[in-house]
N, C-alpha and C positions, 0 to 999 in steps of 0.2 A: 426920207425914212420909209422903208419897205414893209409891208403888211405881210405876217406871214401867212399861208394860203390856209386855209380852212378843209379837212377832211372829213368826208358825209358819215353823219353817222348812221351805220347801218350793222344788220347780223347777215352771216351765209343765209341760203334758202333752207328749210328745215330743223330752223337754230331759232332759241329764242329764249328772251332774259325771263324769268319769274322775278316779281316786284313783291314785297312786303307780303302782301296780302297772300298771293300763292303761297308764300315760304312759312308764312304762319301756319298756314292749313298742312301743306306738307308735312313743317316739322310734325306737326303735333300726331301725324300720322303715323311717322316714324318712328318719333318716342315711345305711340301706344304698342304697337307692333313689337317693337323692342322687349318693351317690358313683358311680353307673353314667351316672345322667344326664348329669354334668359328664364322664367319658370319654369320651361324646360328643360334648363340646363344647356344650350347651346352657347358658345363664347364667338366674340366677332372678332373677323380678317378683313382685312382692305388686301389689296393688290394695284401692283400701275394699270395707270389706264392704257399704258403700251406696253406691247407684248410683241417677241419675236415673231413674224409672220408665219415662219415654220409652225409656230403653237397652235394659232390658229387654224390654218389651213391642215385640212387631212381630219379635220377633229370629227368627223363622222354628223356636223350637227346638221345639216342638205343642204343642197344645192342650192337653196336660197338664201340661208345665212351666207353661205363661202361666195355668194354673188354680191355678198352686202358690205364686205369688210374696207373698211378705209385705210389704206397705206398712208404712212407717215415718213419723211425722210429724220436721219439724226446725222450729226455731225462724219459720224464714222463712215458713213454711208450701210449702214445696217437695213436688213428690210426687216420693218416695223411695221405696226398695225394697229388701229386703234381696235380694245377690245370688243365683240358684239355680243356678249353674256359673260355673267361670273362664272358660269357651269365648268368651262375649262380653263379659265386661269384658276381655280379652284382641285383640277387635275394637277395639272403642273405644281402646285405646293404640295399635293400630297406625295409626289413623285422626287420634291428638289429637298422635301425636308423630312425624311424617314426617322429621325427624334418625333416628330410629332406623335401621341397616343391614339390609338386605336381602339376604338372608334373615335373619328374626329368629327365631332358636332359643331357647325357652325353657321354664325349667319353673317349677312354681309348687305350694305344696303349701297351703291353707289350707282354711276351714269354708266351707260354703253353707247353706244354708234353704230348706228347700220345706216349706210350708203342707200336708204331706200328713195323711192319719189316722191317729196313732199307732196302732202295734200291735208285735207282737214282734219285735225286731232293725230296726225301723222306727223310723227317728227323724227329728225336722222338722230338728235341724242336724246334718251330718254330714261328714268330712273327705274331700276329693278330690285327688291328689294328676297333676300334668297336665304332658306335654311336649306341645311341638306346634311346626311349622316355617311359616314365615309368610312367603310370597313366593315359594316353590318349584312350579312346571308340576311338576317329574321326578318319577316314579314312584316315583324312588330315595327323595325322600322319607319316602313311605309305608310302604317296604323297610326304611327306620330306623328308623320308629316302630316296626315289627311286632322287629325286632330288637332293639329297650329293651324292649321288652315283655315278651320271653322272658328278655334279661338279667337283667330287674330281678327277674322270678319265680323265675330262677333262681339270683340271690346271698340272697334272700331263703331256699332251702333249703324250697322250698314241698312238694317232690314231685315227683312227674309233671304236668304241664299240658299243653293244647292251646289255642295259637291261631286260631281259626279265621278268613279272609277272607273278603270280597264283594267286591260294587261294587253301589252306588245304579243305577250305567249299566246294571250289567248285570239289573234289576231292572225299572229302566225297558223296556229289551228286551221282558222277559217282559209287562210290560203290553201292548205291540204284540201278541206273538206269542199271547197271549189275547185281545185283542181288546177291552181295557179304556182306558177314555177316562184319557188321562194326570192329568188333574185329581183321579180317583178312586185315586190313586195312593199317598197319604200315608195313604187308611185300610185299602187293602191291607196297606201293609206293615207298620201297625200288628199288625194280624191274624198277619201272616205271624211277626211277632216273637215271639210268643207259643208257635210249636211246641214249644219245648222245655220248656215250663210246663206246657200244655194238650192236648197230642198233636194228629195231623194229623187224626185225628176233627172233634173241635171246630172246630180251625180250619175244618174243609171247612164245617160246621155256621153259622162265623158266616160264613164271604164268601158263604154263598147265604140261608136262611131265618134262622137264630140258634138259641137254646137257651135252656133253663132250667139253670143251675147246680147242683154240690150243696146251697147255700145256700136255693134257692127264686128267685132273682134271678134275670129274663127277660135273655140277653144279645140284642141286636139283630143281626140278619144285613145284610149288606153288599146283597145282592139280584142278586150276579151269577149267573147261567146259570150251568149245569150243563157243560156243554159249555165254558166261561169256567174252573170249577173244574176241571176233567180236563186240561186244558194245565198249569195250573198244578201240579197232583197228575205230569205229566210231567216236569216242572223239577225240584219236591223231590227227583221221585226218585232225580235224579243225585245220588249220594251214596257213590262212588269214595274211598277214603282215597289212592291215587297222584294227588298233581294233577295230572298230564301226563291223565291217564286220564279228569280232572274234565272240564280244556278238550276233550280231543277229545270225547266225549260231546256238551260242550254246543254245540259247531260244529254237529253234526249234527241238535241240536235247532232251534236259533234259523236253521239252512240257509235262506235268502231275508229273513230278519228286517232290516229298514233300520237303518243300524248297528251291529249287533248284534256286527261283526266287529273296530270301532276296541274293546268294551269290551272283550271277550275277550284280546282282542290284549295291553289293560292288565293283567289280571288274570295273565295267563302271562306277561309280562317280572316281575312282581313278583315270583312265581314261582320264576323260572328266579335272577332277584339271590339270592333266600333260599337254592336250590341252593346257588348260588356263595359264600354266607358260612357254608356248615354248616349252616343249618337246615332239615330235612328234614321228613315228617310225621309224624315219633316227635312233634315239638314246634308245628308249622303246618300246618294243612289248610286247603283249599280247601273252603269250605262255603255254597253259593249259597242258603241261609234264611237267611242271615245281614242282618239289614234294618237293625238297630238303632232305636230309639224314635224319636230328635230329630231332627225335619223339616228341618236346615237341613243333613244331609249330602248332598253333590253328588258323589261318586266312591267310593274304595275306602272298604270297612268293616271294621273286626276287632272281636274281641273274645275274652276269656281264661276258661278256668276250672280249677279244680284237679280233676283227676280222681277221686284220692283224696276230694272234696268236693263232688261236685256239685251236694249239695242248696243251697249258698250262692251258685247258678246265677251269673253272669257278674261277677268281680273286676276288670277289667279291658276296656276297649272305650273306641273313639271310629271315626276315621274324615276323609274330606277334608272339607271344607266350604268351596267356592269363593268363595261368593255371602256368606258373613254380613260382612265388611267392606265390601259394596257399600253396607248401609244405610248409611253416616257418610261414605262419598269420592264415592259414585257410580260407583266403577270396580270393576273385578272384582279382586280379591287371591286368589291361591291359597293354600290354606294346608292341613294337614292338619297331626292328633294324636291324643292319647289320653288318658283319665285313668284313674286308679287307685281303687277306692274301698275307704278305709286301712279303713274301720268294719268293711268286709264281708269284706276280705280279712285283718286282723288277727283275726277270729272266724273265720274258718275256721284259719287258722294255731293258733289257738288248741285248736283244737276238735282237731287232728293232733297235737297235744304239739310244734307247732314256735313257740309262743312264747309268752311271758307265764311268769309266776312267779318274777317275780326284783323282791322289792320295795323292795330297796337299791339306789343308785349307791354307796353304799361297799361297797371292798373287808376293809378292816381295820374292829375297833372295840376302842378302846383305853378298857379298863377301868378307871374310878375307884377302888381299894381302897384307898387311904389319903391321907387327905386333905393327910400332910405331904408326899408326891408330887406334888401339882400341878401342878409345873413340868416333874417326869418325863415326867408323861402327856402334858403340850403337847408336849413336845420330840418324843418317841415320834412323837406324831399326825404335826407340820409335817415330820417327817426322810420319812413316807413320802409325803405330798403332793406335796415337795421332789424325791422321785423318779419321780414319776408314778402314784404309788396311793392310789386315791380311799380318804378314811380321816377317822373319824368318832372324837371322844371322849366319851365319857357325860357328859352333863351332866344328868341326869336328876336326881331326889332321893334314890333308893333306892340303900344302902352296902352292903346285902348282896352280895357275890358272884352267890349262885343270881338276886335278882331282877333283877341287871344283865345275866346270862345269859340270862333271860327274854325282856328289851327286845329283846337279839341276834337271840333264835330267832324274834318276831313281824317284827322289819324284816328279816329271811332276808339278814344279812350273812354270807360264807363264814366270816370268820375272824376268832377274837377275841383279844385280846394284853392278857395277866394279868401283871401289873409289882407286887410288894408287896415288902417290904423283904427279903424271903428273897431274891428274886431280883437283887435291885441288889447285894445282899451279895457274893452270888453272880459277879454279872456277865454273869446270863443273862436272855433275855425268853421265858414261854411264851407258844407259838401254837399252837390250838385250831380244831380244824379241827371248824366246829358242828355237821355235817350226821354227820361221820363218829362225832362223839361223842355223839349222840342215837341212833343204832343201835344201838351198840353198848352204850348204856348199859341200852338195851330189856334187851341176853342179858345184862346182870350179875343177878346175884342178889341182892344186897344192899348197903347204903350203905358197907360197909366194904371189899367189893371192890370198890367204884366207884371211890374213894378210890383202893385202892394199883395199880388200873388203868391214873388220868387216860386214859380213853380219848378219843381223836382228840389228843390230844397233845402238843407236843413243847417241847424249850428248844433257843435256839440264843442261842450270844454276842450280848451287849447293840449291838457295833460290826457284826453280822453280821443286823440287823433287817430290813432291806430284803431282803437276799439268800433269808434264811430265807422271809420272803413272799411273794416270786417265786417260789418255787421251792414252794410250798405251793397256792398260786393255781394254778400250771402244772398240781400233780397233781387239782389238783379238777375245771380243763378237763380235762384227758386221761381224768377218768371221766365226762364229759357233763354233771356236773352245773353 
């Protein structure tokens, strides 16, 4: 008889499962988030994770997404592509399904792929979570996105954050007002995106000569003039936390710059809306470095970070993008939005004690101690499902008591409900509050004071089960745990 061969179990490089515990924290991230999107009236799209590679490619997003894309073969031999953002398979629906209403608000939360080099908190697939309004000129737009944005960080309980804006326009500007050919424009503000990584050193370092890194790695300099770099080194320096204080500053910089006055103009009505709906720059600033990576934004730019966290640099950013549904209709669509990135912003959450650790969706877990109970324990379980608490019964193999206890304390259920024929006799069900009876079990001194302790606790009537666990649940919210 032949053994059959055994295969290793493993993921690609860059790949990697989320177990219980992530997925709890995630969803609940999602959900919240959700729920902010839909007060706004946005409705959700899913799309394939594969998309004809033509879609992708060409889509204006740089040179470094279009280096990132994963090809996928299909039967037909089609060239496919796993997607690397919602932003344009979100083009391509607006372009394949002209039924759709105008303006089209939507959000969308799924994976993407990019082909990048694994390394720490660097992964090739990762979750993005994306509103964005499609057929909107108004500024107001933009004003709505920057306001989910703050909503959403703020039902999430992140901390303190700042959003900071742009404008692509008003960047372009700056290309005039230095004296840089607009063409050159997409590897400035590559550069320029970098300040808060690299400091305004380096950056000055690559738009003129370049540098060697701490690694040893030559970076290449852009090769503009010095006098090219000093206008620009005049720009950053605006750096005002009153926005009112931001725009008039930069009126008097870009003063005779062509244009320069329609962008400004945009940037302070957006501004002044966010005055007008309470957000001030405790939570939004005006921050003119602000460039963002993907070449196919055409107008306003934001982007988020936790203060409390800033080494998990930018959770949150997108921007307008006029021009990316031109490739599919031919015509100009306005549209602007933003995405979320749940990987990055769940690790910082995580990292603040604002999420993760709860490895159950049950609240209850109704323990097995006698097998002629069986039907107890189902009853027990479906009476609190029936009321709306999530509630689990041991089906496990282990009869002991302590090991069924065990099982509790590793799936991190609040609460455990011990039914054995004392208690049916009785007419009562104990509920054991797990966390509280593992502390206190620490200060007993020994197994027979543990005993006439039962620490964390209690009996309440057999017909009062539900009540007694609302009311045990409540006190375990009310101490944060």
């Amino acid at each position: 008889m032949t053994t059959p061969s055994t295969v290793e179990a493993r993921i690609s490089r860059g790949l990697r499962d989320l177990l219980p515990e992530q997925m709890i924290a995630r969803q609940w991230m999602i959900d919240t988030v959700r729920r902010v999107y839909e007060l706004y009236g946005f409705v959700p799209l899913a799309t394939p994770a594969i998309e004809y590679l033509e879609v992708l490619r060409g889509s204006e997003a740089g040179q470094e997404a279009q280096q990132s894309i994963f090809t996928v073969g299909s039967p037909e031999k089609e060239a496919l592509a796993l997607r690397f953002d919602l932003t344009v398979p979100l083009a391509r629906v607006v372009a394949q399904y002209p039924e759709l209403p105008r303006p089209f608000r939507r959000y969308q939360v799924s994976p993407v792929w990019r082909a990048d080099k694994p390394d720490k908190g660097r992964f090739r697939e990762f979750t993005q979570f994306d509103l964005d309004s499609v057929g909107v000129e108004s500024e107001i737009a933009d004003t709505e996105v920057i306001a989910g944005m703050c909503d959403a960080l703020s039902a999430l309980q992140c901390g303190p954050y700042l959003v900071r804006f742009s404008s692509r326009g008003i960047l372009n500007s700056l290309l005039a007002f230095a004296g840089i050919p607009e063409e050159r424009g997409t590897d400035v503000f590559r550069v320029l995106d970098k300040q808060d990584k690299i400091g305004l050193s380096k950056v000055r370092k690559e738009l003129t000569s370049g540098y060697q890194d701490e690694s040893g790695d030559t970076i290449p300099g852009l090769g503009l003039g010095e006098d090219q770099v000093d206008r620009i080194e005049r720009f950053l320096a605006i750096q005002a936390t009153d926005r009112r204080e931001v725009v008039a500053e930069l009126r008097e910089v870009f003063s005779g710059v062509p244009g320069a006055e329609d962008q400004i103009s945009l940037v302070e009505r957006i501004s002044s809306h966010l005055f007008a709906l309470g957000y001030g720059e405790d939570r939004v600033r005006l921050d003119l470095s602000i460039a963002r990576g993907l070449a196919y934004y055409t107008g306003p730019v934001f982007e988020a970070m936790l203060l409390d966290a800033p080494q998990f640099g930018s959770v949150f950013g997108g921007g307008r993008y006029d021009d990316l549904v031109m490739r599919f209709l031919g015509e100009r669509i306005p549209a602007t939005g933003a995405s979320m990135g749940v990987d990055r912003l769940l690790a910082a959450l995580e990292y603040l004690g604002r999420a993760g650790g709860q490895k159950s969706t049950a609240k209850a877990l109704v323990l097995t101690m006698d097998a002629a109970l069986t039907e107890d324990y189902l009853a027990l379980t479906w009476e609190l499902r029936r009321a709306g608490i999530p509630a689990e019964v041991y089906l496990g193999t282990e009869k002991g008591l302590k090991k069924q206890l065990r099982y509790g304390d590793a799936t991190g259920v609040p609460i455990a409900i011990l039914y054995g024929s004392n208690e049916k006799e009785r007419g009562v069900v104990t509920l054991k509050d797990m966390e509280v009876g593992r502390q206190k079990a620490q200060a007993l001194a020994d197994r027979q004071e543990w005993l006439e302790a039962r620490p964390g606790q209690r009996e309440v009537p057999r017909g009062e089960l539900v009540a007694g666990v609302k009311a045990m649940l409540e006190e375990i919210a009310g101490a944060g745990r």
